[in-house]
N, C-alpha and C positions, 0 to 999 in steps of 0.2 A: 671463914665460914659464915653464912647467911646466917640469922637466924628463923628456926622454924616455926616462931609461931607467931609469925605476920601472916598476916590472907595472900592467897593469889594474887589480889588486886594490891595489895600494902609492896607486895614485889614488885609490881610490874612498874606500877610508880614510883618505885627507890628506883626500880636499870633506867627510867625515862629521866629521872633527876641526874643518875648517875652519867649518864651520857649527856645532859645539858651542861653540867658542871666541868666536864671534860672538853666538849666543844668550846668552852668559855677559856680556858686553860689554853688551848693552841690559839684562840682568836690573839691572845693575850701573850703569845709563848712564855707563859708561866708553864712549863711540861715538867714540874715538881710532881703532880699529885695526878697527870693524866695517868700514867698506868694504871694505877692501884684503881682510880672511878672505872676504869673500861672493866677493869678485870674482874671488881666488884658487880657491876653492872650485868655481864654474862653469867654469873652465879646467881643474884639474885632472877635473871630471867630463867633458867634453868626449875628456880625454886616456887618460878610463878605456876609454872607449869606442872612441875610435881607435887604443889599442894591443890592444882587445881583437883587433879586425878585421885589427892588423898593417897599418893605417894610416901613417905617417909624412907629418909636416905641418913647416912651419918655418914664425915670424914667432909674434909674438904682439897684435899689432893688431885692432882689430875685424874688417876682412873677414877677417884671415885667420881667425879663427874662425868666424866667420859661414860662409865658405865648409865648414868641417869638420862645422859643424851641418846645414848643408843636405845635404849628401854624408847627413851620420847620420839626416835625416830621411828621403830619398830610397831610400837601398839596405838601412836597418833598416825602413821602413815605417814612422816613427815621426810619421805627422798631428802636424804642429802644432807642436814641439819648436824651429822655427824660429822660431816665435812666444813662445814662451815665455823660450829664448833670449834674445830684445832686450827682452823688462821685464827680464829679472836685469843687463843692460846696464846699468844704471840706477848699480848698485853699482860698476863700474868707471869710469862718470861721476862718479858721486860722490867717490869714492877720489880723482881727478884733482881736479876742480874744487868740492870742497865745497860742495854747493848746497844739499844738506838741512838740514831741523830737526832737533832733537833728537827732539820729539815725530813725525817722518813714519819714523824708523828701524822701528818696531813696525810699522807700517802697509804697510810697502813691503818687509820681511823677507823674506814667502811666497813673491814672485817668485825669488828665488834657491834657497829652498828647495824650490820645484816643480823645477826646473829641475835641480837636481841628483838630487831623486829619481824624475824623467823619465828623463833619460839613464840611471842607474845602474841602473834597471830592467832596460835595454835589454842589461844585462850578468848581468840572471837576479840581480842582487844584492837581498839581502831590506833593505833601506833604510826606515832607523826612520822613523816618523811624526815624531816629534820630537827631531833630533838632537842635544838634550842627553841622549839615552839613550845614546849612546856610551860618554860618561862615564862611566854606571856599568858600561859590560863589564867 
């Protein structure tokens, strides 16, 4: 579970670290600790977004975000973010129960990387293309 009493903004640049640090992880195939940064990553963008709104949520379980996502699809107008949501799912599966190859990390990456720069959008945030640009701010 994220914690709640970072800013919007203290979120949105943990998921942008969290998704450099993981792109750095496949560059490297060290895919020890990619899950857990992806999976990290879409919660914390989740909680950019519901501290933006002054949302307050508790649990960190699937529904319970599921439910926070739907809420931010619903009253931000955001089509589809629900969906896009459960492919980054995949990353928090994975983190748990190790099912991927090495070779499927590259392949299945963009789902979390849409997903954060879905949400963080929604917070008017300019959100790199590819957040190994973080890095170099």
């Amino acid at each position: 579970m994220v914690a709640q009493t970072m800013t919007a903004a203290e979120h949105a640049e943990r998921a942008l670290v969290l998704l450099a640090e993981a792109d750095a992880g496949i560059a490297s195939e060290d895919y020890d600790s990619v899950s857990g940064n992806l999976s990290c990553a879409v919660e914390h963008a989740i909680a950019a977004v519901s501290t933006e709104h002054g949302w307050e949520w508790e649990g960190d379980g699937h529904s319970d975000l599921l439910s926070v996502v739907e809420r931010i699809e619903k009253e931000c107008h955001a089509d589809g973010i629900s969906s896009t949501f459960r492919a980054a799912t995949l990353w928090r599966n994975n983190r748990d129960y190790h099912f991927l190859d090495d070779y499927e990390y590259e392949f299945f990456t963009p789902s979390a990387h849409r997903f954060v720069s879905n949400a963080l959008n929604l917070n008017g945030s300019d959100v790199c293309t590819d957040a190994t640009d973080i890095v170099e701010r």
